[in-house]
C-alpha angles and dihedrals in degrees: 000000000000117000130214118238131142125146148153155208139156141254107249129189089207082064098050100250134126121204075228097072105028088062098039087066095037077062107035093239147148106237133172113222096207091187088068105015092232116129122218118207114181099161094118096066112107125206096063113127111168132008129184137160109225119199131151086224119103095237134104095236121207119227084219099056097027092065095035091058093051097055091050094054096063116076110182119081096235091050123153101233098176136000111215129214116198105192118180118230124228109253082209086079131077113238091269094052098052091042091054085045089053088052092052103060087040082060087053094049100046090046089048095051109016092236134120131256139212112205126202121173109204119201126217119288102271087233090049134092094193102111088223099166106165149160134234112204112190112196133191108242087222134053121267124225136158121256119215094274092052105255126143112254136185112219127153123023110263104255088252094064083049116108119267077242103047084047085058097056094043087060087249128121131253122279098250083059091042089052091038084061099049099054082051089060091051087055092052091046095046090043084050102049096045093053091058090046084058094264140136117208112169105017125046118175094213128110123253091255097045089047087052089211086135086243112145121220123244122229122255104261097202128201092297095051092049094051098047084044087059086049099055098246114126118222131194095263098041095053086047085054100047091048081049087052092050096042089056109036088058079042090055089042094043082060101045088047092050089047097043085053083054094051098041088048087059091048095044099063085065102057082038097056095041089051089057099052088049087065097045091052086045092052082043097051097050095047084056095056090039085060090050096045094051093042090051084048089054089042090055093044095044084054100046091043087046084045093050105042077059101060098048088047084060133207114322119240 
């Protein structure tokens, strides 16, 4: 059965992350952050099944340059460089449809903020049976427009980035009701595109027992029993019904919890594994500066014992 999820957050540099190499991962690319001079390969990463870079511009747009250019146009040290949307497929589709239906919610997004996104369709861990299809959508915290000569620029922050107090002034809504919205627009895309896959997603017309959820039926109440319930006076049926409400309703909680862990587990190896290589590139990088500092040590004591030798050979005649 397909799962809701769709969820966000954003790239931050106070956190010690680079769109670079947050979407160098999401890729499975190899991408040089110019900013730093560090390269992120990241080839060699299985489980990506589709990439693609959506824009309304009429331009082909390069992941290089696209995410480099992000990061230079940001000046403050604690600067938002990408805001990311996770979104989770249906299984019910085959691999075209969900990609279509991917591409679909990037579009919205593009059309809703004037940004670009960088899309990257994950498919489920090979040891796994946890049908976690899912989709990672990278998106440029500013507007993107073309200049005269046809480049790509970044200009104004996309409203979403905006403050809950700039947002106010401007007549919008806070975030938490922007972002509300659009997960509200993934559940009608993902409705939709199951329905014209042959699917139901909200309504199904079996019974309890035919769909072998372990949900249990309630009794018909009939016209009395409505009327003593309005009334405040419990009834046999009504107070069966009402333990048959409750059973399944922690039933129907207990699975959603169980599928979002699911969910959450899936996503979790990302962040895990890109965690991991941060730390790696972190050991790496202060080895690095461990092996200059102790060749410029040499090169200093090389040049005092060559300066001194000097001075007690005196001058030659």
């Amino acid at each position: 059965m397909a799962i809701y999820h769709c969820s966000t957050k954003t790239v931050n540099r106070s956190s010690g992350r680079s769109a670079i190499a947050s979407i160098a991962y999401r890729a499975g690319e190899k991408l040089e952050d110019k900013l730093t001079g560090l390269t992120h390969d990241f080839t060699r990463k299985g489980g990506v099944v589709y990439t693609e870079i959506l824009s309304n511009l009429d331009i082909e747009i390069d992941r290089g340059e696209l995410w480099n250019l992000a990061e230079k146009t940001e000046l403050r040290k604690d600067a938002r460089t990408a805001r990311e949307w996770v979104i989770a497929l249906p299984d019910e589709l085959d691999e075209e449809q969900r990609k279509e239906l991917a591409r679909d919610f990037a579009k919205s997004l593009i059309d809703r903020y004037d940004v670009v996104a960088d899309l990257a369709i994950h498919a489920p861990s090979r040891n796994g049976n946890d049908k976690n299809h899912h989709a990672h959508i990278l998106l440029t915290t500013r507007k993107a427009e073309l200049d005269p000569e046809n480049k790509l620029v970044l200009t104004k922050k996309a409203d979403i980035e905006l403050s809950n107090a700039k947002r106010k002034t401007l007549g919008m809504g806070t975030t938490q009701e922007d972002i509300k919205q659009v997960r509200e627009k993934w559940a009608n895309l993902a409705n939709h595109g199951l329905e014209i896959a042959g699917y139901r997603q909200k309504i199904d017309h079996r019974s309890y027992a035919d769909q072998g959820n372990g949900l249990q039926a309630t009794i018909h109440e009939g016209s009395k029993v409505t009327q003593l319930r309005r009334k405040n006076i419990d009834t046999e049926v009504s107070r069966f019904n009402d333990n048959v409400k409750l059973q399944n309703s922690q039933q129907l909680k207990h699975d959603h919890h169980q599928k979002e862990k699911v969910l959450d587990q899936g996503f979790n190896r990302v962040e895990q594994g890109f965690e991991q290589w941060k730390k790696v590139q972190e050991a790496q990088r202060l080895e690095l500066e461990h092996q200059q500092r102790l060749k410029l040590e040499q090169e200093r004591t090389m040049k005092q014992t060559y300066r001194q030798k000097m001075t007690r050979s005196g001058p030659s005649l």
